[in-house]
Every structure is written in structure tokens, then in C-alpha cells.
N, C-alpha and C positions, 0 to 999 in steps of 0.2 A: 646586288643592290635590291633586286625586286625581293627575294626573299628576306632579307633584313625588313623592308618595309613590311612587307605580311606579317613577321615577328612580330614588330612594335607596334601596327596596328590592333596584333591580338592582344599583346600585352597591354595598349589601353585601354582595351575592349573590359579583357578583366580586370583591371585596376578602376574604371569606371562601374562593372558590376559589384564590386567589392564594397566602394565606396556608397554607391546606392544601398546595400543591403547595409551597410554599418549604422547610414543616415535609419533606415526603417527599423534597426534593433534599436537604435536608441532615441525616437519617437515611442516605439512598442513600451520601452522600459518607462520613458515619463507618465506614458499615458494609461498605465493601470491604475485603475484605483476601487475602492472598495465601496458601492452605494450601501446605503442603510444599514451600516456599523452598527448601530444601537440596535437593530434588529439582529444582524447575525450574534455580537456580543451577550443577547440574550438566549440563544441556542447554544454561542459555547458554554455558556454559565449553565447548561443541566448536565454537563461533563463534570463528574466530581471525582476528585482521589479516592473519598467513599465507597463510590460505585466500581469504579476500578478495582479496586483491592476486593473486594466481593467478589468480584467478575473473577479477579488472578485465581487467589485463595478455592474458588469455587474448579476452575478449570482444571487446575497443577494439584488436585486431590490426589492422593492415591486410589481412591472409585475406578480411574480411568486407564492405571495400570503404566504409565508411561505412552498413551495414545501410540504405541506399535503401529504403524499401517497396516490394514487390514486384518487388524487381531481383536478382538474382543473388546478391550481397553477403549481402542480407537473407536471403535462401532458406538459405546457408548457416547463415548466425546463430542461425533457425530449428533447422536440423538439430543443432548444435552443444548448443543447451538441450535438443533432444529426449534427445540420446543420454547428457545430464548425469545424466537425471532416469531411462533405461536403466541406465546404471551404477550408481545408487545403490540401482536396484529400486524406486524409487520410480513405483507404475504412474500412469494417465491414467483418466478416470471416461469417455476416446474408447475403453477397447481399447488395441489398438496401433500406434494412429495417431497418437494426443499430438495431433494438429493439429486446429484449427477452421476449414478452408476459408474463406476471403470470398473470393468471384467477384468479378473485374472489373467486372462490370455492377453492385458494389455504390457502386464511388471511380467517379472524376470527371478531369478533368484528365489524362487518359492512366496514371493508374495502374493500373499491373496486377494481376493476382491475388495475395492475400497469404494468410497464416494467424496465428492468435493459438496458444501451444502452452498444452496445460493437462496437469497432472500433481495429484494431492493423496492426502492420508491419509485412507484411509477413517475415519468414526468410530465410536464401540465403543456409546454410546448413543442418540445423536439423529444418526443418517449423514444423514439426509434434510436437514438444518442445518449449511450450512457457512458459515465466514468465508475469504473471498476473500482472499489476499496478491496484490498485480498490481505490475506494473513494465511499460514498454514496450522495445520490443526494436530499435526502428528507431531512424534517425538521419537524418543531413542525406547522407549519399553521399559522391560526390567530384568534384572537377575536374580537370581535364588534369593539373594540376600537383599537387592536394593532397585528401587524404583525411580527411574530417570523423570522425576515431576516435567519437568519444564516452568517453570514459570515464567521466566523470561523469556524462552525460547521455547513456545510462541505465547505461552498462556499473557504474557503483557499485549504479544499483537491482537490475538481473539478479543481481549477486555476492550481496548482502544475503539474496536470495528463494531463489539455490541453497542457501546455507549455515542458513537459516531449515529449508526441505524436509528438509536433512542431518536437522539437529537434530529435530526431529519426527519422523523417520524412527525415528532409534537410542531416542528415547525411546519408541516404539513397539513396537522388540524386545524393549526391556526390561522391558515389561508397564504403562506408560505411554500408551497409546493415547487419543487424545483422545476427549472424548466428544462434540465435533461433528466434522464432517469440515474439514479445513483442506485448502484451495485454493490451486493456486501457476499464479496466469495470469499469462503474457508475451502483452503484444497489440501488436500491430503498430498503423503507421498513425496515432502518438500526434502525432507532426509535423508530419504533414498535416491535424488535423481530430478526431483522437479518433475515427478511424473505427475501430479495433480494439475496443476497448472500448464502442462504440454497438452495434456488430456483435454483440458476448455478449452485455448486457443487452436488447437484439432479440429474440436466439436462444439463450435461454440454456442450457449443459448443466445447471445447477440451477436453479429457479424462482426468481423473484425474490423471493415469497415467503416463500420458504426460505434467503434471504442473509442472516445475521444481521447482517453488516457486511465493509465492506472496508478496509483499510488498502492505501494506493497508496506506493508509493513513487517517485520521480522527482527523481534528484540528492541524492545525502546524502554525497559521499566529499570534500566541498572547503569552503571559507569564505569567504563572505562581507567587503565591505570593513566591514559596519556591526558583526563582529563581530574582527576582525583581536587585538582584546587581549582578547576574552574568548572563545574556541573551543570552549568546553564547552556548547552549543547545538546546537538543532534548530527550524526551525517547523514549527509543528502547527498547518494548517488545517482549517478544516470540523467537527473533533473535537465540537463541541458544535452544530452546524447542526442537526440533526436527533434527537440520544441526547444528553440530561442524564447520560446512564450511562455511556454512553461516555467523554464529555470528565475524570469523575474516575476512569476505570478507568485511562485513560492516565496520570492523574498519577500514579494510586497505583502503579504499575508505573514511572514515573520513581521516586517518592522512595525506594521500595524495592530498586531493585535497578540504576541507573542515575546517577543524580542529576543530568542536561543540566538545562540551561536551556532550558524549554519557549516559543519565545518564539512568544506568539500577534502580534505586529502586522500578518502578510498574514492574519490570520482576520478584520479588519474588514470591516463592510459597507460601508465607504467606501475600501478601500483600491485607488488609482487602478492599482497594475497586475494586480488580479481574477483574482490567482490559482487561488481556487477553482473558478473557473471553465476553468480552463485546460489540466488535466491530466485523466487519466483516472477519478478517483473520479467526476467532476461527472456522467457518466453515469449511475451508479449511484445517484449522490445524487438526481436524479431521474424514479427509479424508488420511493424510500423507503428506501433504501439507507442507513443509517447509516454516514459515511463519515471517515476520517483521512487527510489528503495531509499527508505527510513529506518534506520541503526543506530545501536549506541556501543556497536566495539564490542570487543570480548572481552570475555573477564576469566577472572581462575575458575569461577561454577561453569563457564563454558560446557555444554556434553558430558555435564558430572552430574553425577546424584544429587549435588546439594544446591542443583539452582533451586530454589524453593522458595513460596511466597513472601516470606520477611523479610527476605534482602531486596526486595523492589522497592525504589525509591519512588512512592506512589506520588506525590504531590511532582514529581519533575514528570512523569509518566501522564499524569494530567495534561501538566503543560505542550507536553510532547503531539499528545493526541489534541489539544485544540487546533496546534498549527495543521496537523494534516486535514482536520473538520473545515478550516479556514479555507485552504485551497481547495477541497472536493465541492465546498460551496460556489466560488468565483468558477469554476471550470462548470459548472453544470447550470449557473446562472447567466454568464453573460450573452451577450445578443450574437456574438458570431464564434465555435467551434477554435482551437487551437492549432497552429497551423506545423505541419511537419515542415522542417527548415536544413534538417540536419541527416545523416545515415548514423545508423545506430552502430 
């Protein structure tokens, strides 16, 4: 009898926690909401499909050889984001070096020396707190005959991340300065192993815990066969792995000022091709990294030669890239940090 009673006592112990934390996620979930809409809606409005398509078209050249890790190509592609993030004055928390070194003796398999670039906006209250924007910057190379562009994979994420930095930037002249710092890292090495992004969360130029969170980007300018009649989509993995706050900060930043189709079905824990695991958030996500990887599915140019600038569907690639500008603003503006709730 005593042990039954210790049972059910625990057992209302956690059905009493349970309950309490359901009541706080769904207070949490009413109570987001967006101040000075007409102020950020005019920072998303310098995101243009325009600028985009420049950005791709400019990226996924063949100049850059198929961005190789640590090949020539890639050194270039390298240089190319440094001197984006120069022209716009947009500095590096490096100095002025923008680059993150990784030695040879870090890769395996005869890759050579590479670098991750980092650039971000200082912040005006909590600098010591930033949210990370990442995209990777390498690709597959090329063969004798054909050069693996990329453009969706990653030249859409790189365009998204310039045009995000823009915007942060001007809203920063204009007495807008975010009040955490917002991070804009390009890593290398995403192809081979997510060695770029293990290599910062290793060595990081911000502590790890001082990440409030990361949004990844990797592939958002194309569509999917499972969405061919409905395009107005995005998947959002990981979003709730780790931050119950997170997962509705994102939606409420969809229905306010985007309205995609958030389509969780690569966020399952069953889902056989493990996304999550796949791309550079997963890094950070296990570090405690509150994490959001943004996809649009594979397609036939998938890891072929003919991803290439024309087939990106810039105006949805637009839309794609507000919503994630939407959230890295609400994360690095509100008054109290996002709280880890969950194990990654």
C-alpha cells in the first residue's frame, strides 16, 4: 500500500507538472506578438526578388568553380561574401579579416585548408547575445566536363543571409539597432561532414552560451515534387526540438507578416531521410543551441549540374527569406532571451 501511495503521488506530481507547463506554453503562445509592424515591414520591404537573383545568378557563376572546399573555387566564393559584407560596412566581430581559419589537419580525406566568413550587427543592449543566421558556402566542384553551380544549394541560402545583413544594416542607421547582436556566418565544409559549422561551435567567436539561437538556412529558392500545386511553403525543422518559444515565435512571424505554409513533415522523429540531422544547425543544436533549419525539399537538380540560377523561384525565395528576417528580428529584439524547454 505505501508503495502504491508513493506511485500516485509521483504520478500527480507529474501530471500536476505537466499541466502547469501546458498552462505556460499556451500563455507563451497568446502572448507573442509583434511591436512596430510598420517599422519592421519596412525593413522587410528592402528584401527584393531583384536583389536576390543578383545575389544567386552572382554566387552559382561558374568564376567559383563549383565552391570545392578548400579549392580555389571556394577561396574565391570566400572572398566574394567577404567583400559583400565590405561594401555594405557591414564589419566582422574578426577585425578585418571576416575569415575563421580551419587548418587542414582539421578535414580528413585530402581536404585542404578552408575558412567559414563571419560578419554581424553589433547590439545596442545585450551585444554579448547574438542569434546566429548561417548558410553554407561550399558545394560539389566540378568535372572535366561540368561544374556543380549550386544555386539553390546554397547560392539561394548565401543571397537570403546578404540581403537579411542589408536589411539589418539600414535599419540600424536609422536608429533601429537591434538589441542583441545578429550574426551572419557562411561555413564551409557543409558537404563534406558539417565540418564548418562543428569547427565554430568548437571554437567559437561567441560563446555558446551566449547563442540565443540559430536559424540555418540551406536551399529555399526551388520546389519540391510534394508541393508542385501548392508553392506557398517552407519546412521548418528542429523549430521546437529544443525552444517551445521558438517553434510559436516562428509561426507568429509566419501569420503576421508572411502567411507560407509551415510545413513540419521533415521535423518528425521518424522521418527516414534525418534531415535534422543533416545540415548545419544540428551542430549547434548540440551544443543547446535552440535551432530552425529552413528547406524546400529536393528536387531532380538536387547535387547535379543543372541546379542553376533560372530555376529559382525568386519572388517565393523572397518570401521565404522575410519570414526568416521576421524571426531573427523578434529573437534579438525582445526584452527577455528564449528559453531552452526541451532536449534536442
Amino acid at each position: 500500500m505505501k508503495l502504491y501511495l508513493i506511485a500516485l503521488s509521483l504520478t500527480l506530481v507529474g501530471s500536476c507538472a505537466t499541466l502547469r507547463h501546458s498552462k505556460k506554453i499556451e500563455l507563451l503562445k497568446d502572448n507573442i506578438e509583434f511591436e512596430n509592424t510598420q517599422t519592421i515591414n519596412s525593413y522587410l520591404n528592402t528584401i527584393t526578388k531583384a536583389e536576390l537573383k543578383q545575389h544567386v545568378y552572382a554566387f552559382s557563376s561558374d568564376e567559383f568553380q563549383g565552391r570545392m572546399t578548400g579549392e580555389p573555387g571556394h577561396h574565391k566564393a570566400s572572398k566574394f561574401i567577404k567583400d559583400y559584407y565590405i561594401s555594405e560596412a557591414i564589419p566582422s566581430p574578426l577585425g578585418s579579416k571576416y575569415y575563421q581559419h580551419i587548418p587542414e589537419s582539421y578535414f580528413s580525406d585530402g581536404i585542404k585548408k578552408s575558412q567559414n566568413v563571419i560578419a554581424y550587427i553589433k547590439g545596442s543592449e545585450f551585444p554579448e547575445e547574438v542569434i546566429i543566421i548561417s548558410a553554407h558556402s561550399d558545394h560539389e566542384g566540378y568535372t572535366d566536363t561540368e561544374i556543380y553551380n549550386g544555386a539553390d544549394d546554397n547560392g539561394s541560402g548565401t543571397a537570403a543571409v546578404f540581403e537579411m545583413a542589408q536589411a539589418f544594416k539600414i535599419a540600424a542607421l536609422e536608429g533601429h539597432r537591434p538589441k542583441r547582436s545578429v550574426v551572419f556566418l557562411h561555413v564551409t565544409a557543409e558537404e563534406v561532414g558539417l565540418h564548418g559549422s562543428r569547427y565554430y561551435t568548437q571554437y567559437p567567436v561567441f560563446s555558446m552560451k551566449n547563442t540565443v539561437a540559430n536559424l540555418n538556412i540551406d536551399m529555399i529558392g526551388r520546389v519540391d515534387d510534394a508541393h508542385i500545386d501548392n508553392q506557398n511553403y517552407i519546412y521548418v525543422i528542429g523549430a521546437n526540438r529544443l525552444s517551445t518559444e521558438l517553434h510559436y515565435i516562428s509561426e507568429a512571424a509566419n501569420t503576421e507578416f508572411t502567411n507560407l505554409e509551415l510545413d513540419y513533415k521533415f521535423n518528425s522523429d521518424n522521418d527516414p531521410n534525418r534531415y535534422y540531422y543533416r545540415s548545419d544547425h544540428y551542430n549547434f543544436a548540440q551544443k543547446g543551441v535552440p535551432v530552425i533549419f529552413y528547406f524546400n525539399g529536393e528536387h531532380e537538380d538536387y547535387h547535379e549540374p543543372t541546379d542553376t540560377p533560372e530555376k529559382i523561384n525568386y519572388e517565393l525565395l523572397e518570401k521565404r527569406t522575410k519570414l526568416i528576417f521576421a524571426t531573427a528580428w523578434y529573437l534579438a529584439n525582445s526584452e527577455k532571451r528564449i528559453v531552452v524547454d526541451q532536449d534536442y
